[in-house]
N, C-alpha and C positions, 0 to 999 in steps of 0.2 A: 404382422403375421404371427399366429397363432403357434406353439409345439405340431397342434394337430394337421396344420395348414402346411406346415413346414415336410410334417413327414409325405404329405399329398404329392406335394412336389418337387421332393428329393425322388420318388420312384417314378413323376414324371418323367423327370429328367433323364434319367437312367435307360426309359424305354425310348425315348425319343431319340436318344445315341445309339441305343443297338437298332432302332428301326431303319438308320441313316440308307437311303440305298448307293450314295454315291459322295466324293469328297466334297463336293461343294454343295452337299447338302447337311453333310457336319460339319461342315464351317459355320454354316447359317444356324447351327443347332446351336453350336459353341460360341460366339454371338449372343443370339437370344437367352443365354442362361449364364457366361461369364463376358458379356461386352461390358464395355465403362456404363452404361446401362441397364444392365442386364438384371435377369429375376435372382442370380445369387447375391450380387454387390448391392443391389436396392434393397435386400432383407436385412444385408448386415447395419446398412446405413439404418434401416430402423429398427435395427436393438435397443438404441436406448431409448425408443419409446415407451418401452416393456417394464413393467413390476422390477424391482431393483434383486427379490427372490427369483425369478425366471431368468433373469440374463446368462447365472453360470452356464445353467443345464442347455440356452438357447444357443450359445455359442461354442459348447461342444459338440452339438448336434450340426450347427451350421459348419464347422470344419470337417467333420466326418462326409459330410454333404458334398463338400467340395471335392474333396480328394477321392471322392468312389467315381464322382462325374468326370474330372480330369482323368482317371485311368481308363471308365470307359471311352472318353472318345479316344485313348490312346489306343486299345486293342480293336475299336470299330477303323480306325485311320490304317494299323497296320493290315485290318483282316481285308478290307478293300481295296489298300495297297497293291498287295500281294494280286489279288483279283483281276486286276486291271494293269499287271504286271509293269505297275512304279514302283522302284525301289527306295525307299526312304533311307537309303545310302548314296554319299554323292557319288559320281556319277566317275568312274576310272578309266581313262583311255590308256588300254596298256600298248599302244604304238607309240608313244608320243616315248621322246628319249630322256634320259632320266638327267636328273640335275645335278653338275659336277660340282663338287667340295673342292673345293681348294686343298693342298697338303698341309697341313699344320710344320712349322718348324721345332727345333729343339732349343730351349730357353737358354739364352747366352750363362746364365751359371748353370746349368746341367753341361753345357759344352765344354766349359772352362775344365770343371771335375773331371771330365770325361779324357780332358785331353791331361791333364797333372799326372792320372790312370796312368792314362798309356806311356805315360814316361821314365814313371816310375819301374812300371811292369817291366819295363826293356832290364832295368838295370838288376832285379831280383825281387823286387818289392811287391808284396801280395797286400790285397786290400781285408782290413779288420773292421769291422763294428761295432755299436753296444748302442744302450738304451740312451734316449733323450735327458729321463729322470735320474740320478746319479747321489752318492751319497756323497758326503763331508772326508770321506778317507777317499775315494777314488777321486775329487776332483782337487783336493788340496792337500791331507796328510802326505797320502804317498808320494806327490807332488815338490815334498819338500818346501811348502809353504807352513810361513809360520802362523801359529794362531791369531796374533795380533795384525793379520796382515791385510791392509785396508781392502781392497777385493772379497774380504767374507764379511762386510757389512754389509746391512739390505739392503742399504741406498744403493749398492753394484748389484747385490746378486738376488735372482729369484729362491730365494728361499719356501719349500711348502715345509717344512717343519719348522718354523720359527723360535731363536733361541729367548726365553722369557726367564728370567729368574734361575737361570740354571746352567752348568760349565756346557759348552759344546760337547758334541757326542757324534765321533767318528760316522755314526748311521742318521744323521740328520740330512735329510732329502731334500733336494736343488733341481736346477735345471740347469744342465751342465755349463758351463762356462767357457769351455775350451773343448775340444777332442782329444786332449791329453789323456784324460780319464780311461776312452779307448784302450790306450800305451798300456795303462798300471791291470787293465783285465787279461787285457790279452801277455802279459808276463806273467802273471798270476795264472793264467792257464795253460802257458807250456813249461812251467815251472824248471825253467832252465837253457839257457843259451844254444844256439843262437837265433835270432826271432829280426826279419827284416819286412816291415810292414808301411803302409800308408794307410789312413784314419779320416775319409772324408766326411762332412754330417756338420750338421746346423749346431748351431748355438746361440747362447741366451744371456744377455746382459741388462741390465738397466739404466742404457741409455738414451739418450735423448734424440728423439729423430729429426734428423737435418741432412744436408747434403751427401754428407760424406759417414756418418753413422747410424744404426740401427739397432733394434732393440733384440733381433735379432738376425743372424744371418752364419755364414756357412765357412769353413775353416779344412784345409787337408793338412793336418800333421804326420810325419815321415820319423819313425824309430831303424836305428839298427845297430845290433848290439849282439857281440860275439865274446868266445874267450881269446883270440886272436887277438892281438892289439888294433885297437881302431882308433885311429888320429884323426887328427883335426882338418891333416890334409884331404884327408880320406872324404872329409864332410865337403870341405872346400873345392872338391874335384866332381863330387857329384852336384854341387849345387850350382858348380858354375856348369856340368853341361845339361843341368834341367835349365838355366838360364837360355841358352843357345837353341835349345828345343823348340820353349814359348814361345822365345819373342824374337830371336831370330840369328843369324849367325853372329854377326857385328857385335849384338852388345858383351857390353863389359858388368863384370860383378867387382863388386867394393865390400868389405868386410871392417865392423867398426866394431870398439869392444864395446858390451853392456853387458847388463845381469838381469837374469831369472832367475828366479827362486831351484830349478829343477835343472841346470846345466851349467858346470864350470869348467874351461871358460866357457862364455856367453858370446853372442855374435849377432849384431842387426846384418844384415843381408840388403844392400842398397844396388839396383839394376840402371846403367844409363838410361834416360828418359828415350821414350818411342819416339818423341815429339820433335825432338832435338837433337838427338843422337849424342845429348851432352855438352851441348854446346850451352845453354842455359837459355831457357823460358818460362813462360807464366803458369806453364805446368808443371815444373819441377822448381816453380822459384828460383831462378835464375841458376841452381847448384848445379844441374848438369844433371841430378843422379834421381831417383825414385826409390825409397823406402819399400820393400814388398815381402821379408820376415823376419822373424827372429829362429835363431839356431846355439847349439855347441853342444859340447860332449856332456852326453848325460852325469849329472851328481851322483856319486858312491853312495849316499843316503839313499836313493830312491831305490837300490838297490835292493840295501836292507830292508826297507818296507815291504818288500816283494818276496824277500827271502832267497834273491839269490847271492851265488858266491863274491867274494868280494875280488878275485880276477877276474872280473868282469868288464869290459872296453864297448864303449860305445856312442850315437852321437843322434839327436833330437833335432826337428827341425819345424816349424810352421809357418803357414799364410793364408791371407785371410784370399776368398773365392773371389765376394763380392772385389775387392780390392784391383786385383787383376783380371776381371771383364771388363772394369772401367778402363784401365789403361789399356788395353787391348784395342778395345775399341770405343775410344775416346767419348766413354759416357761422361758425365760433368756431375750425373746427380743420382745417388746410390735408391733414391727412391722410383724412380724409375725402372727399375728392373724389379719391383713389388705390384707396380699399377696396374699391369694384366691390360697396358694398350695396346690392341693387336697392332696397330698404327707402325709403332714402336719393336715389338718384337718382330715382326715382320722384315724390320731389317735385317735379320741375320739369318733369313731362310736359305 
């Protein structure tokens, strides 16, 4: 086929479509000119019969060709549509009753937080936040953590300002590590006693994912700190009845010494197991008891990072979320509650 022969029967085409007088006679149009057959596909199949100069100019004529024919039959298809009053819209029976969604639940760590909230709340404790991205003085300076201290390696922490050739620098950017960071803003911006909060929010480590840890996952830490004297008992009495809250009247709180860089004294926080009631099983290894945070009276240092005065009395505490959805409700594998199996979340509708 010819340029000349080609334009013949591109405006064929064209009146052949608006002549249509009914759909099934554009069908038979559309057919004879785009079938497996047809007079557009048989011309392209002989292009390369063609002068090796004709081919460009041949095949962008032949596309132009096609694409004006496919839109006429599309406005001859709708304009007889219309005519013959078919709608080339499916077809809507609005009697017919509408199809019920199931209710979504709320995700066993959104419940968890939600319920720490409300325990807090009773006791005076308002909820503080801050950003994901945090600097080198909010999550460790003021923390009272010392520079050497294996936790600011990369191998632990997500570092985006990585330190190369050069001393650490307080404004070197991370992804928070802890909620603790929360603590050191929110004293920083009531710049002075006294400040009684909880700090719920995700956090970022660089761990390795298995059963029982994540690379990331979600932490509620609990500050309060007055010029009043606040003692240990004081920690001691609210932690044991957030204890009785969660998990239920019965259990028992255990308090063992350790240390953090940011509270002296220091305190793990161990809860008789759900399983057992303490009597010892393969969920608590045989001890009776459940590890579920670390607490104690905030360090004088942290103080001064902050600026405030040095009679200052008060007491720190955290846990990790993930940690107590599992024992709660005797998940076995911290991955699981990432996996988004409705299967799965499902159970706690």
């Amino acid at each position: 086929m010819t340029l000349q022969e080609l334009a013949t029967q591109h405006a064929a085409s064209l009146a052949e479509a608006a002549a249509a007088a009914d759909l099934a006679a554009l069908e038979k149009i559309r057919v004879h000119w785009l079938g497996r057959n047809g007079v557009i596909i048989e011309a392209v199949r002989q292009m390369k019969n063609l002068p090796p100069e004709e081919r460009p100019e041949f095949g962008k004529r032949m596309g132009a060709w096609r694409a004006e024919f496919e839109a006429a039959l599309e406005t001859q298809r709708e304009k007889l549509s219309a005519a013959q009053g078919v709608s080339s819209a499916p077809a809507f029976d609005q009697t017919l009753p509408g199809q019920w969604r199931a209710l979504g639940s709320i995700h066993p760590i959104s419940s968890v937080i939600a319920e720490i909230v409300r325990i807090f709340h009773k006791l005076g404790f308002s909820v503080a936040d801050g950003p994901d991205i945090e600097t080198r003085f909010n999550n460790f300076t003021a923390l009272n953590t010392a520079p050497h201290h294996p936790s600011m390696d990369e191998a632990d922490t997500f570092w985006l300002d990585p330190v190369k050739n050069k001393l650490p620098d307080d404004n070197d950017r991370l992804l928070r590590t802890q909620t603790s960071p929360i603590q050191i803003r929110a004293m920083l911006a009531a710049g002075k006693p006294p400040l009684r909060i909880v700090t719920p929010g995700r956090c970022y480590r660089r761990d390795t994912t298995d059963a029982t840890h994540s690379a990331n996952f979600h932490q509620v830490e609990g500050l309060y700190v007055d010029t009043a004297p606040v003692s240990l008992a004081d920690l001691k009495s609210t932690l044991a009845h957030f204890a009785r809250e969660m998990m239920g009247p019965s259990v028992a709180v255990r308090f063992r010494p350790h240390f953090f860089p940011f509270t002296e004294p220091s305190v793990e926080v161990d809860f008789t197991c759900h399983v057992c009631n303490g009597a010892g099983c393969r969920v608590c290894k045989q001890s009776g008891w459940i590890e579920i945070m670390g607490a104690g009276m905030v360090d004088p240092r942290v103080y001064k990072h902050v600026g405030w005065p040095e009679d200052t009395y008060g007491y720190a505490f955290g846990m990790g979320v993930e940690r107590i959805a599992m024992i709660k409700h005797g998940i076995t594998d911290i991955r699981d509650l990432y996996a988004n199996d409705l299967r799965f979340l499902g159970q706690f509708a």
